[in-house]
C-alpha positions in Angstrom: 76.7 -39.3 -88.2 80.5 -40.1 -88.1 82.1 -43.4 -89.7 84.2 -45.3 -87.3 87.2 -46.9 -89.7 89.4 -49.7 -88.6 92.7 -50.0 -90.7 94.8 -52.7 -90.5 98.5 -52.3 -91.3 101.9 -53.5 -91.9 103.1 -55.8 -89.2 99.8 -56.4 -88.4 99.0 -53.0 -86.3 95.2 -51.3 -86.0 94.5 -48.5 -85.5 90.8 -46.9 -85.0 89.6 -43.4 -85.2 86.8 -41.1 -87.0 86.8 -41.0 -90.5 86.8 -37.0 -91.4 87.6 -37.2 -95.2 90.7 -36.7 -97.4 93.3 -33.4 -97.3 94.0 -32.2 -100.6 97.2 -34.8 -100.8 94.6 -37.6 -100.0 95.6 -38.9 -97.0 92.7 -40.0 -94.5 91.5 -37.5 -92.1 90.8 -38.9 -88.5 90.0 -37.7 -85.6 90.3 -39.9 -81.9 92.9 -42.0 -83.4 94.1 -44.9 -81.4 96.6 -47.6 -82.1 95.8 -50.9 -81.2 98.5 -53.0 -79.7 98.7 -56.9 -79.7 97.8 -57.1 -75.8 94.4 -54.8 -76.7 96.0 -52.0 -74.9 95.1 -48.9 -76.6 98.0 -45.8 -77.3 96.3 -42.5 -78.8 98.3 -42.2 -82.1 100.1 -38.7 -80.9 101.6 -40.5 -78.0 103.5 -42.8 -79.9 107.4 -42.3 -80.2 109.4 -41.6 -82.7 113.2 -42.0 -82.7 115.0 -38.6 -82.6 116.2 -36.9 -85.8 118.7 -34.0 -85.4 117.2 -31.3 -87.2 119.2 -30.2 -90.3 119.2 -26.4 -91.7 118.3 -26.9 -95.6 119.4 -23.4 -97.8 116.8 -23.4 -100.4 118.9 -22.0 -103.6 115.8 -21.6 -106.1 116.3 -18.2 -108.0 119.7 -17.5 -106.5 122.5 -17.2 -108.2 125.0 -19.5 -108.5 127.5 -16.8 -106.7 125.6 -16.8 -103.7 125.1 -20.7 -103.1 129.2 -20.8 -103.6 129.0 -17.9 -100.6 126.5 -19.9 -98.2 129.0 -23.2 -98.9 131.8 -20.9 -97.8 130.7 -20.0 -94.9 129.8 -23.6 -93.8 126.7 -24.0 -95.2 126.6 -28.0 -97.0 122.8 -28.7 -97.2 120.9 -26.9 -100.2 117.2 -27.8 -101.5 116.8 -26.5 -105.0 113.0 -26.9 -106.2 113.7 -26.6 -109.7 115.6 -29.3 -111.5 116.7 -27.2 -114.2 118.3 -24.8 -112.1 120.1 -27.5 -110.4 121.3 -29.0 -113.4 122.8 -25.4 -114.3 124.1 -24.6 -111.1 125.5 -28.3 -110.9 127.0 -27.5 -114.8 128.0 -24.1 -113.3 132.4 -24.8 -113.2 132.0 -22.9 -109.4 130.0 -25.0 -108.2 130.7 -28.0 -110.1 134.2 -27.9 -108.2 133.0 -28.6 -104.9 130.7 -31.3 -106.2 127.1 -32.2 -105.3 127.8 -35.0 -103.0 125.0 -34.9 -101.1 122.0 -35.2 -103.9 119.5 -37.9 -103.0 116.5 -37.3 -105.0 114.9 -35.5 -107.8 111.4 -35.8 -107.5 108.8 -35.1 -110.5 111.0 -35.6 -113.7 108.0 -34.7 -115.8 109.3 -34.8 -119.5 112.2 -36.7 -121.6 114.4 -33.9 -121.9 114.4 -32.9 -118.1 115.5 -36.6 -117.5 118.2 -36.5 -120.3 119.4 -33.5 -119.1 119.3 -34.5 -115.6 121.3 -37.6 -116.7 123.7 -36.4 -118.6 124.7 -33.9 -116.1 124.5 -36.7 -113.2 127.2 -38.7 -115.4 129.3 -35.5 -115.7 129.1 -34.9 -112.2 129.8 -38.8 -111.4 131.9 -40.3 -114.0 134.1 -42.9 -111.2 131.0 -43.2 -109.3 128.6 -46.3 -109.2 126.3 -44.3 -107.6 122.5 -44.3 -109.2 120.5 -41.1 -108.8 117.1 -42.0 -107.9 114.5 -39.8 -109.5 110.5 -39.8 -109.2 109.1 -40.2 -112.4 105.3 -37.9 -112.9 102.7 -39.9 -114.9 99.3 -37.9 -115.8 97.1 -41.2 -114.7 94.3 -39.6 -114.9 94.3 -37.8 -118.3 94.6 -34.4 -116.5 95.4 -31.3 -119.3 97.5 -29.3 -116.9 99.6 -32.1 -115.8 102.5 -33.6 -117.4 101.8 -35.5 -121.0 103.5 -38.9 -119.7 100.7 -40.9 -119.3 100.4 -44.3 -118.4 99.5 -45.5 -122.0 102.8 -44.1 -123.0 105.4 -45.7 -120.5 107.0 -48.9 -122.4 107.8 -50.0 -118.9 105.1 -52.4 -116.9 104.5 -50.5 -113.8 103.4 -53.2 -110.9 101.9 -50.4 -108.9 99.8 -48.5 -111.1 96.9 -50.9 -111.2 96.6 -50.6 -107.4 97.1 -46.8 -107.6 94.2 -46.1 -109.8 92.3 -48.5 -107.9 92.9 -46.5 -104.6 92.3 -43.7 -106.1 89.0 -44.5 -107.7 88.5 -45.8 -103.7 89.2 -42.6 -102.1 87.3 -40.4 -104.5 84.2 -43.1 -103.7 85.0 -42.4 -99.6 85.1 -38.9 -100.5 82.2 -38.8 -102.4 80.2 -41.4 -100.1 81.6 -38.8 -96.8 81.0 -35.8 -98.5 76.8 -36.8 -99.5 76.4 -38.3 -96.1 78.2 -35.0 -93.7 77.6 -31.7 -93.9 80.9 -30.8 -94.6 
């Protein structure tokens, strides 16, 4: 038997579907979604609209030489994705590419250890001397005591995060749902 779910969120929108279970990034499942406006009137979810992004070509640099990221920027080319923060922070150190600047770095996601944020840092303030500009990073915290992830954990980080009370909680939630779903489906 299927689990209707009624979520409430920001701005005061509901929406209503099926309840199908978690993917592997744990975000809910549903099938027959349908938003619920203020007037009752019902939109399916799909049909709702989005405002228009132009689509932007991203060169992803991991494993390439230095050489052939200077090439691609060349020939025109000014949006790169590097995966790997060390490599960036060597091809950003590299003088080549150093010369035409990184001016276009939002975000380094998962800075997993103290020396990848010193070294992302230090090069940052290299890069950025005159600039007020902040860098914003995603810091990884092993929450859940997990051997293969990274050895910050949250009984380690000097800072009071606000969040992480709420994030175990939901977490602890979902794996209930999932657990709860999974006994009463057939999967």
């Amino acid at each position: 038997m299927d689990k209707k779910l009624s979520l409430k969120l920001n701005g005061g929108r509901q929406v209503q579907g099926v309840l199908r279970g978690f993917d592997p990034f744990m975000n809910l499942v549903m099938d027959d979604c349908l938003e619920m406006a203020p007037g009752g009137i019902q939109n399916t979810i799909g049909m709702v609209t989005l405002p228009a992004v132009p689509p932007r070509l991203v060169a992803v640099s991991k494993t390439k030489p230095p050489d052939m990221v200077i090439e691609a920027y060349r020939k025109g080319h000014r949006n790169f994705g590097e995966n790997y923060v060390n490599e960036l922070v060597d091809k950003a150190s590299n003088p080549q590419v150093g010369s035409k600047g990184v001016p276009n770095l939002f975000m380094v996601e998962t800075v997993d250890s103290a020396k990848l944020a010193d070294k992302v840092n230090s090069s940052w303030q290299r890069l950025r001397a005159a600039s007020t500009h902040k860098l914003k990073i995603m810091v990884q915290i092993n929450t859940s005591g997990e051997e293969s992830k990274c050895s910050h954990t949250h009984t380690h980080t000097h800072t009071r995060w606000h969040l992480l009370g709420w994030l175990m909680y939901w977490r602890q939630l979902c794996r209930e749902v999932t657990s709860w779903y999974s006994h009463s489906h057939e999967i």
